[in-house]
C-alpha positions as CSV (number, residue, x, y, z in Angstrom):
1,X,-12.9,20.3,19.6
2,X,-11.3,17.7,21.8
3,X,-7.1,17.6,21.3
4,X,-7.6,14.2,19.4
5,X,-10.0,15.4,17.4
6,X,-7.3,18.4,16.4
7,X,-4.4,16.2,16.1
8,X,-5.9,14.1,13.8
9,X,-8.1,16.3,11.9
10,X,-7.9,16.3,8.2
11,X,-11.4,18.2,7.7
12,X,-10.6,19.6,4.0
13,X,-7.3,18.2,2.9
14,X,-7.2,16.8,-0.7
15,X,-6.2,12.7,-0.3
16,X,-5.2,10.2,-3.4
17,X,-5.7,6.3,-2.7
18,X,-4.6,4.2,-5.5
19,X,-5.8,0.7,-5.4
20,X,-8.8,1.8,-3.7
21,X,-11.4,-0.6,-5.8
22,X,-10.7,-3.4,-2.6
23,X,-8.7,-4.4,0.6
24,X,-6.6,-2.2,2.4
25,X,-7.2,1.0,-0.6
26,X,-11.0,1.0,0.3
27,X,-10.6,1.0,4.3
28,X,-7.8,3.6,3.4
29,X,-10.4,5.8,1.7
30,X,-13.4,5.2,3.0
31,X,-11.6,6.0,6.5
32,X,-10.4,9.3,5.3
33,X,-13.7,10.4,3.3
34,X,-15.6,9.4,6.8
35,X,-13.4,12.1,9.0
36,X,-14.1,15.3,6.1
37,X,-11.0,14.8,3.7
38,X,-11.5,15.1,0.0
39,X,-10.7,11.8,-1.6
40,X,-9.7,10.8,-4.5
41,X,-10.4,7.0,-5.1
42,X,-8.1,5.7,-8.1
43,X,-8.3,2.1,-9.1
44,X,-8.2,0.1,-12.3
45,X,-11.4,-1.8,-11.6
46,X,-13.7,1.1,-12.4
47,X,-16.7,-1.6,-11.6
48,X,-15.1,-1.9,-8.0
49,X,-15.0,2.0,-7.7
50,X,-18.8,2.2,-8.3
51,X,-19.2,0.4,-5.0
52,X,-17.5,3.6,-2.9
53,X,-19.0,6.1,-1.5
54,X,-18.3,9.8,-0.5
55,X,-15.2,9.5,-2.9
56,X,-14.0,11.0,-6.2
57,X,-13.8,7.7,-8.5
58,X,-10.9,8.0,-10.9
59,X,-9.9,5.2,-13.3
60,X,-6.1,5.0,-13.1
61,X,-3.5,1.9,-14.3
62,X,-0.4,2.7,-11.8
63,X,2.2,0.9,-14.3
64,X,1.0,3.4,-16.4
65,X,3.8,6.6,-15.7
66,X,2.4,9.3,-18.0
67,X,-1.4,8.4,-16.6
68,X,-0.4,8.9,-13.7
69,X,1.1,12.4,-14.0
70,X,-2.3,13.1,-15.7
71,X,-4.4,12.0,-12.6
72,X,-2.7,13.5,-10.2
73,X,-2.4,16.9,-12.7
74,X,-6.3,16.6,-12.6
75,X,-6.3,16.6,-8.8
76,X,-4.3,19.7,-8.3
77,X,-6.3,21.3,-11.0
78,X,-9.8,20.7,-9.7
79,X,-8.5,21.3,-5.8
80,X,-5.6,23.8,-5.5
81,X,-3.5,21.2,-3.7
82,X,-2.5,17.7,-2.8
83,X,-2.2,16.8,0.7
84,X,-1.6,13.1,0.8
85,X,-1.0,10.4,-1.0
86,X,-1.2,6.5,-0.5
87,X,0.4,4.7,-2.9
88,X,-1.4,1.3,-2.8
89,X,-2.0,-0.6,-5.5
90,X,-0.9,-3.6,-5.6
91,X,-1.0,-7.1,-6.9
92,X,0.4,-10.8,-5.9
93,X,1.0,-13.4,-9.2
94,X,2.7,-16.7,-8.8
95,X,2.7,-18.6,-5.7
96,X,-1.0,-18.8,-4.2
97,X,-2.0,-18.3,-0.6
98,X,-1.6,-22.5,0.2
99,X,1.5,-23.4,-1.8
100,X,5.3,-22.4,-1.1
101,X,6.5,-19.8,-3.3
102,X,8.7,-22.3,-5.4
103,X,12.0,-22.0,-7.0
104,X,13.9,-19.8,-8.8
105,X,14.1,-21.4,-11.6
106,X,10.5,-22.1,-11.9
107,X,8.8,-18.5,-11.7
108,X,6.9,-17.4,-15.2
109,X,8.4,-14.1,-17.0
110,X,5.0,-12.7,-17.7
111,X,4.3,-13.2,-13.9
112,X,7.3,-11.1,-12.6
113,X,7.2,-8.5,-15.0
114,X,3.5,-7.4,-14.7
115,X,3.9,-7.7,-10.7
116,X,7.0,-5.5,-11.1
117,X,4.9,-3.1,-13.1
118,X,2.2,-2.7,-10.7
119,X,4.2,-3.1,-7.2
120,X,7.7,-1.5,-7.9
121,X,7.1,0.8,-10.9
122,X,4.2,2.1,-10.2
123,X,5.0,3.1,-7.0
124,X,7.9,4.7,-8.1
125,X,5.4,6.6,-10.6
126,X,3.4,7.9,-8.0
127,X,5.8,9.2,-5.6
128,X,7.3,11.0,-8.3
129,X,4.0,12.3,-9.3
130,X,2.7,13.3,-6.0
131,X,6.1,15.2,-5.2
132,X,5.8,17.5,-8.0
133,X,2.8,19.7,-6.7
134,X,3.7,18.8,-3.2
135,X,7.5,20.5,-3.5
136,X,5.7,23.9,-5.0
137,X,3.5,23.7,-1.8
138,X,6.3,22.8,0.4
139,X,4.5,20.4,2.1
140,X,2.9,17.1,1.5
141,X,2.6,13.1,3.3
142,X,3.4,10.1,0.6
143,X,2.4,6.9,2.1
144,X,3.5,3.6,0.3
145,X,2.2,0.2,1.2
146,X,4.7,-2.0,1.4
147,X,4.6,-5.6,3.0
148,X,6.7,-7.7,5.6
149,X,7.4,-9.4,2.7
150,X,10.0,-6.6,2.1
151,X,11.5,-6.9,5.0
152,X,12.6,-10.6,5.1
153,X,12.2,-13.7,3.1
154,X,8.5,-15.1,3.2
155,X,7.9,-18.7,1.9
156,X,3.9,-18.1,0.7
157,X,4.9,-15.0,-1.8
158,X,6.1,-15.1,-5.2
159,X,9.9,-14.2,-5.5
160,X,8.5,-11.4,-8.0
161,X,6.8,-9.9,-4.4
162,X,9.2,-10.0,-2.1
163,X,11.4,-7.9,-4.8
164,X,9.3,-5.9,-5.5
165,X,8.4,-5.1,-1.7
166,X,12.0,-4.9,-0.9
167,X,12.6,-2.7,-3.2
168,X,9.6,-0.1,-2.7
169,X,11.3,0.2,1.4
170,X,14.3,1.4,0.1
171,X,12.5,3.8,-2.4
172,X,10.6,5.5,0.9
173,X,13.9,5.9,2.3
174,X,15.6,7.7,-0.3
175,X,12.7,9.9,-1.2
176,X,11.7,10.6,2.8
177,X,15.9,11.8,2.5
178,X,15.3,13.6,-0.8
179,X,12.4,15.3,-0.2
180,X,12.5,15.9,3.7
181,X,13.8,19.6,2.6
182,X,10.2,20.7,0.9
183,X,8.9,19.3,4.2
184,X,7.1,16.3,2.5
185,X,7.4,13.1,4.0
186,X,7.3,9.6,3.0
187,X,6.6,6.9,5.0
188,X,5.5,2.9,5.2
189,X,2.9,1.0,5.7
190,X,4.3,-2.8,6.0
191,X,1.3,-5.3,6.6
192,X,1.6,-9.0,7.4
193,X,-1.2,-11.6,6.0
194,X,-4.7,-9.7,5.4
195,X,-7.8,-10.7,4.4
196,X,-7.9,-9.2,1.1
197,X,-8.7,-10.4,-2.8
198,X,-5.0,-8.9,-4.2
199,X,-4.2,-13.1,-4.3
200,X,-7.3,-13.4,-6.7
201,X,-9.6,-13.7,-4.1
202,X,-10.2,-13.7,-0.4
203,X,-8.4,-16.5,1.6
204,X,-10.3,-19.6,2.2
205,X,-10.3,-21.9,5.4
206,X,-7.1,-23.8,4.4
207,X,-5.5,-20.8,3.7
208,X,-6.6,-18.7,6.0
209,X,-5.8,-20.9,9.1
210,X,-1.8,-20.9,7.2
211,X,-1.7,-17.4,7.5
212,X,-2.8,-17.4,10.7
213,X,-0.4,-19.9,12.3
214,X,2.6,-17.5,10.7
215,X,1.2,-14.6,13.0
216,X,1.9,-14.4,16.6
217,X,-1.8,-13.1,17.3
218,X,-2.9,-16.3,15.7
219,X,-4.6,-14.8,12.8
220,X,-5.1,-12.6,9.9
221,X,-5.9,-8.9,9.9
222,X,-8.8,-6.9,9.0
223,X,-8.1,-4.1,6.3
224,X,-10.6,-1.8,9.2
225,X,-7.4,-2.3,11.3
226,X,-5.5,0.0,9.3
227,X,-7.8,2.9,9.4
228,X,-5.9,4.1,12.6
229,X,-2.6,4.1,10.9
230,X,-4.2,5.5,7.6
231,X,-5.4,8.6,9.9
232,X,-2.1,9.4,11.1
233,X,0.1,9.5,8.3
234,X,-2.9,11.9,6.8
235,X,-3.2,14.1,10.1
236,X,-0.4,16.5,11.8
237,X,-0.3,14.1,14.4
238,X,2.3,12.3,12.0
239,X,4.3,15.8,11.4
240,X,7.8,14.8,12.5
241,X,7.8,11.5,11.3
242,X,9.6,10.3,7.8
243,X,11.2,7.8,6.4
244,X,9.9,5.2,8.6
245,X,8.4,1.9,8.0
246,X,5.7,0.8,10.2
247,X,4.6,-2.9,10.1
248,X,0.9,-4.3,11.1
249,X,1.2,-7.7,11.1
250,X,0.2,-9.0,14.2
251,X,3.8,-9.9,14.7
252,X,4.3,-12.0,12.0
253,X,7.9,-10.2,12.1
254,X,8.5,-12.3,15.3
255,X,7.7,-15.5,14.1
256,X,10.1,-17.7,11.7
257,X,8.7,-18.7,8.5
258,X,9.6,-21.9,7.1
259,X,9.1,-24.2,4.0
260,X,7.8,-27.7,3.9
261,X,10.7,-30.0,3.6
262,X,11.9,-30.4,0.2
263,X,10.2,-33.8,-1.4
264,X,13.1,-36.6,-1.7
265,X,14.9,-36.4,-5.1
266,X,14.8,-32.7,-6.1
């Protein structure tokens, strides 16, 4: 065995994607399932679960606390242990991938609520979830997805998604400080624009070449660019690392991201 195959082996360990129907969740766990780990595929799309292979497909609604506790129950149950989680799922509502994110008077109820449900909460349901078994094993890797979006204010998102985002950064730092002493650790994953469906649907040509003028590469990512980082966090080779939050974005966070000019009269 070569030393990077032993650093980032994770031959056997017992791995929960959530939001792994599509985008960044699939890579995620098709990645881990290719190099020997036991995955556990959760998604809400069961139709979009049939499509993955070498993967245990479980139906699972994140905003959904007391499922959640059930799935990953279920896990531990039918494999002694839970190495690592990624909470993923995710979804965008409100502003679409061509228009500005609009004002703050203008966003829908229904829209920020159900993307608060998904993106904050039941996040926040996983982690707690996932520590549980993890603190008896006194050990464990929580990985949330977050989004540059959280990090700074971003024109093309809803105001529901940056809040949300924002607040799921702050929730890996105070669990990565909480749980640090059961040796679990929680990190971030902080993408820029990539080429996903979470919007609805993949980007199109108008939309696409948007995105790609806000990154510094000049374009968007591909969710197979993540399977590097995805490894780590689920290998030893990421052992003395917590509480950080690592953006892949092409360096979107160097570029400034503005608004059209307001139209005359509002």
């Amino acid at each position: 065995m070569s030393i990077a195959d032993e650093v980032f082996d994770v031959t056997g360990t017992v791995v929960l994607v959530t939001g792994a129907g599509s985008g960044l969740g699939r890579s995620i766990a098709e990645t881990l399932a290719g190099c020997g780990a036991t995955v556990i595929a959760a998604d809400r799309d069961e139709a979009r679960l049939k499509q993955l292979h070498d993967v245990d497909a479980l139906p699972l609604d994140v905003s959904d606390a007391a499922a959640v506790e059930d799935a990953v129950s279920d896990v531990v149950r039918r494999h002694g242990r839970l190495d690592t989680v990624f909470a993923n799922a995710g979804i965008a509502r409100g502003a679409g991938l061509t228009q500005p994110a609009g004002s703050v008077d203008a966003f829908e109820l229904d829209d920020w609520h159900a993307l608060l449900e998904v993106n904050l909460h039941g996040v926040a349901h996983t982690v707690r979830a996932a520590a549980r078994p993890m603190k008896r094993q006194r050990s464990g890797s929580i990985v949330v997805t977050a989004s540059t979006a959280g990090l700074r204010a971003d024109p093309f998102v809803s105001y529901s998604y940056v809040v949300a985002k924002a607040g799921v950064v702050n929730l890996v730092r105070q669990a990565a400080l909480d749980l640090a002493r059961w040796r679990i650790r929680v990190n971030a994953i902080a993408p820029g624009p990539f080429k996903t469906n979470i919007g609805g649907g993949e980007p199109n040509a108008e939309a696409e070449a948007r995105w790609g003028a806000s990154v510094a590469l000049g374009r968007m990512g591909d969710p197979r660019e993540l399977r590097g980082l995805a490894l780590l966090f689920a290998s030893g080779a990421s052992s003395f690392v917590t509480g950080s939050v690592y953006a892949v974005d092409g360096g979107a966070l160097l570029q400034s991201m503005a608004l059209d000019p307001a139209p005359e009269g509002t």
